[in-house]
NUGULUM-356592 format. One record per residue (C-alpha): residue in three letters; y negated, x negated, z. Coordinates in Angstrom, 3 decimals, padded with zeros to 6 digits, m for minus. Example, Ala and Ser with C-alpha at 12.3 -4.5 7.8 and 13.67 -1.06 7.14 Angstrom:
REM residues 2
<rest->ala north->004.500 east->m012.300 up->007.800>;
<rest->ser north->001.060 east->m013.670 up->007.140>;
This chain:
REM residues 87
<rest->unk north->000.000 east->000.000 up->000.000>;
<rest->unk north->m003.747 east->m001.254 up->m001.093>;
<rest->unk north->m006.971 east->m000.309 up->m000.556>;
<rest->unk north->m010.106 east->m001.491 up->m002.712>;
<rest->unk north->m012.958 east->001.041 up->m002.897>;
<rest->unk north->m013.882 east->m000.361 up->m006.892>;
<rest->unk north->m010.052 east->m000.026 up->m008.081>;
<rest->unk north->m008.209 east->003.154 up->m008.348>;
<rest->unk north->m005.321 east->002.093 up->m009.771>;
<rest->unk north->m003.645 east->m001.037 up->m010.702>;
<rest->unk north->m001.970 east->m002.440 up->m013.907>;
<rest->unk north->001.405 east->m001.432 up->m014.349>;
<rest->unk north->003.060 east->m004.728 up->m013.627>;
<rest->unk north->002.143 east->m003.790 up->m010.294>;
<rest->unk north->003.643 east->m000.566 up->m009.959>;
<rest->unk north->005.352 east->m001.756 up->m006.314>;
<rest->unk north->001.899 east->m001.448 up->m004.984>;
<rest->unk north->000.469 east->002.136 up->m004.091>;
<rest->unk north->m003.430 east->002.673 up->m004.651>;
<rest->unk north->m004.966 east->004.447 up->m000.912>;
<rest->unk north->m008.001 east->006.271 up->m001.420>;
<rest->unk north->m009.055 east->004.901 up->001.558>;
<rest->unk north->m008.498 east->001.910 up->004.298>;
<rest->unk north->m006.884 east->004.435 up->007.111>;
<rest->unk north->m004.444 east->005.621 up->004.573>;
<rest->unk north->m003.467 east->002.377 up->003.336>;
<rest->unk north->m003.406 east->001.854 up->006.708>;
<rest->unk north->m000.321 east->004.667 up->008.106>;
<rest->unk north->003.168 east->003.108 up->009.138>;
<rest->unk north->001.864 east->m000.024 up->007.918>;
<rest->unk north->003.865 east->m002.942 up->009.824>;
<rest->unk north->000.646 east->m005.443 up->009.098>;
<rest->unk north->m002.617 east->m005.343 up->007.540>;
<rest->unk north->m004.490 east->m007.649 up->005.670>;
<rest->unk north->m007.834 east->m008.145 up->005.507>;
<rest->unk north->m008.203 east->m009.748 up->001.713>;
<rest->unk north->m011.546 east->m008.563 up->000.863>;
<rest->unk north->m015.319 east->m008.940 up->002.603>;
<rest->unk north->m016.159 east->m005.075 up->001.405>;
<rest->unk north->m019.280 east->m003.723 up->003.714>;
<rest->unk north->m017.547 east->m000.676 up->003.888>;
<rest->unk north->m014.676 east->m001.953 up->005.899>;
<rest->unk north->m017.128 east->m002.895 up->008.755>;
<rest->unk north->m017.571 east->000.769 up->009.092>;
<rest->unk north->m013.905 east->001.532 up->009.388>;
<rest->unk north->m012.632 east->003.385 up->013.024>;
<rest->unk north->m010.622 east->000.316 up->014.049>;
<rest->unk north->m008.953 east->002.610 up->016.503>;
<rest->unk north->m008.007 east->005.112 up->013.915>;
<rest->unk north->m006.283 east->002.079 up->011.784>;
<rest->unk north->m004.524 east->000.489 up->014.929>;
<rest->unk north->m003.226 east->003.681 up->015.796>;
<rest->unk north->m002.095 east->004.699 up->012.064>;
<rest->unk north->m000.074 east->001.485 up->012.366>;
<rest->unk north->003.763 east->001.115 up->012.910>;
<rest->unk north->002.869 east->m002.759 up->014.340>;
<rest->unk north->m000.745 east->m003.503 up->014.621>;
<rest->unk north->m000.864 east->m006.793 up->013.332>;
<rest->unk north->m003.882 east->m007.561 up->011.253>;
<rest->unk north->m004.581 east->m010.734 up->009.590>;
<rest->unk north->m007.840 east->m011.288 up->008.927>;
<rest->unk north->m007.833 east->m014.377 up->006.621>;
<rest->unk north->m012.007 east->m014.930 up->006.940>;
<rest->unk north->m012.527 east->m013.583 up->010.500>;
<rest->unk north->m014.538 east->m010.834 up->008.518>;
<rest->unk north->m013.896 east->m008.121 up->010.743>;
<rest->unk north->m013.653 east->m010.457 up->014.166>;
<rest->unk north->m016.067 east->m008.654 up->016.360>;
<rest->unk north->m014.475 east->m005.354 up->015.850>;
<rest->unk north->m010.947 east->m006.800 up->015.916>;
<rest->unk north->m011.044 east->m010.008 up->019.081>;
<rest->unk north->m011.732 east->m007.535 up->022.029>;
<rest->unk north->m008.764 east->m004.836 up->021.052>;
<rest->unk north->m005.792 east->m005.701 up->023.215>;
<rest->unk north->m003.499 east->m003.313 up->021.489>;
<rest->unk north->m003.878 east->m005.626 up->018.431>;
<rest->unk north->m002.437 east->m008.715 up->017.376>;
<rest->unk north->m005.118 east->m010.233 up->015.290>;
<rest->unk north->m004.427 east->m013.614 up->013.461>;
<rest->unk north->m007.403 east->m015.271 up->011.772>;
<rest->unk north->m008.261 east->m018.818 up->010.405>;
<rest->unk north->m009.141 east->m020.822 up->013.062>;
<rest->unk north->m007.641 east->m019.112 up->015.743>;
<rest->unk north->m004.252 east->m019.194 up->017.586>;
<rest->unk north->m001.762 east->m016.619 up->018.413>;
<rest->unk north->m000.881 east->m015.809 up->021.632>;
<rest->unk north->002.765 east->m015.086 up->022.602>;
């Protein structure tokens, strides 16, 4: 499952992949969720609602993007660049 709010559907050689209309439905009984893009509208995005939509919240945030919204959940495990994983 994706989520890009410029593409609404992708080429056919990537037919595996499902098009979301939006972040929280890419989001449901995901087991992890990467952060691949710096869109402004995923600053605006209930982190609650995605965490809970979530089989495993584990978001990977490749660019620490959305690290203020993401570092202080402790229902979360959030993996960026830069910073270590507890457990």
């Amino acid at each position: 499952q994706a989520h890009d709010p410029l593409v609404k559907q992708l080429p056919e050689q990537y037919s595996a992949i499902r098009c979301c209309g939006s972040p929280l439905e890419s989001a449901q009984n995901a087991d992890a969720l990467v952060i691949a893009t710096e869109w402004p509208d995923y600053r605006t995005v209930s982190m609650p609602e995605i965490i809970a939509a979530m089989c495993k919240p584990l978001i990977l945030d490749a660019n620490r993007f959305l690290s203020a919204a993401l570092e202080a959940q402790t229902n979360v495990i959030y993996v960026a660049v830069g910073k270590a994983v507890e457990g």
